[in-house]
N, C-alpha and C positions, 0 to 999 in steps of 0.2 A: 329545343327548349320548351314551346309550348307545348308541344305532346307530353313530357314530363311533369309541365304544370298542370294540362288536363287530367293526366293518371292520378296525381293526389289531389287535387280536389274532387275526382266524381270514382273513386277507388271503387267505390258499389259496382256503377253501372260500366264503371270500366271491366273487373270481374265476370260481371255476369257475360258478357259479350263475346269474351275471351272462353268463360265455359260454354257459353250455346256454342261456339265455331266447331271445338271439339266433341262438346254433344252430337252434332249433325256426322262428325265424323264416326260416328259411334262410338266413341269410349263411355262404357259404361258409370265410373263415376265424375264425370263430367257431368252426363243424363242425371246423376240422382243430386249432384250440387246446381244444375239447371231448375229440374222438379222443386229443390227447397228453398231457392231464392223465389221462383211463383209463390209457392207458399206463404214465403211469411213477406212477400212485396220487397226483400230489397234489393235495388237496384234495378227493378224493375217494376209494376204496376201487379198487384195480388191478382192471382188467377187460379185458383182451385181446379180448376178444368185441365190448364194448361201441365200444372205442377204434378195432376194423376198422370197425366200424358209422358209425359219424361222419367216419373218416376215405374210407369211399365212397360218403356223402352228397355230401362237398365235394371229390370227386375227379368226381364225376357232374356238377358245375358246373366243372370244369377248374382246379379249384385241384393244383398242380402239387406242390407238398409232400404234399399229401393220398395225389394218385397215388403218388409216390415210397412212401409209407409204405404205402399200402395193397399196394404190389407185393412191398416187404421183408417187409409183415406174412407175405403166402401162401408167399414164400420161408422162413420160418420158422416155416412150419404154425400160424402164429396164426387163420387161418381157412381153411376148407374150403368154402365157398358159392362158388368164382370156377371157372373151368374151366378146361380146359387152353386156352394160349395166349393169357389175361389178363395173364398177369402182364409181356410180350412186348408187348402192346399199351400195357401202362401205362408201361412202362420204354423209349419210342418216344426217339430220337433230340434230339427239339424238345424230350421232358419234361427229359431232361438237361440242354441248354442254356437252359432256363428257370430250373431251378432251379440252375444255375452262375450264370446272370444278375443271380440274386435275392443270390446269396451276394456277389456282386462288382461288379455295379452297373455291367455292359454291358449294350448296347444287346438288345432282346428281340426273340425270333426273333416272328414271323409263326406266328399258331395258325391249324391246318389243320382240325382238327375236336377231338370230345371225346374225354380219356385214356381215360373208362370208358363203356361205352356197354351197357344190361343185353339 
C-alpha cells in the first residue's frame, strides 16, 4: 500500500528510476527517455551533461530521436566531446525521414548503417 502511495505521488521520479534501471541495461529507448528527463529536470535535477550522455548511448544503437537530440545538443554547445563533422553525420538525410516517419506513421526508410559511430 505504501509503495502505491509512493508511485502517485512522486510518478516523476518514480519514472525516471524505472527508465535509468533499463537504460543501464542498454535499451536504447529507455537511454533517450533517461537523456530527456536530464534535460528538461523532471524527475530528476537538470543536467545537460548527463542528458548528452544517454542520449549518445542510444543514438550509438541507432535510436533516431537520440541522434536528432544528441546533434541539437552539440549545436547548442550542450557538449564539447563530438568533433567536427558529427554533428553532419548524425543529422544524415535517413535520420530525418525516420524521425518524420515516427512523428507521422509512414512507411520507414531502409537503415544503411549507425548515426554515431566513436
Amino acid at each position: 500500500m505504501i509503495a502505491l502511495l509512493y508511485i502517485w505521488l512522486c510518478s516523476q521520479s518514480f519514472h525516471f528510476y524505472v527508465a535509468h534501471l533499463y537504460a543501464h541495461f542498454g535499451y536504447p529507448s529507455a537511454q533517450h527517455i533517461v537523456g530527456q528527463r536530464y534535460l528538461k529536470g523532471a524527475g530528476v535535477l537538470k543536467d545537460e551533461k548527463m542528458a548528452m550522455h544517454w542520449f549518445r548511448k542510444a543514438s550509438q544503437q541507432d535510436h533516431p530521436h537520440a541522434s536528432f537530440n544528441l546533434a541539437v545538443g552539440k549545436l547548442k554547445n550542450m557538449t564539447g566531446s563530438m568533433t567536427a563533422g558529427d554533428v553532419e553525420m548524425l543529422l544524415t538525410q535517413e535520420l530525418l525521414e525516420n524521425v518524420i516517419w515516427t512523428k507521422s506513421k509512414l512507411l520507414p526508410t531502409k537503415r544503411r548503417g549507425s548515426f554515431y559511430k566513436h
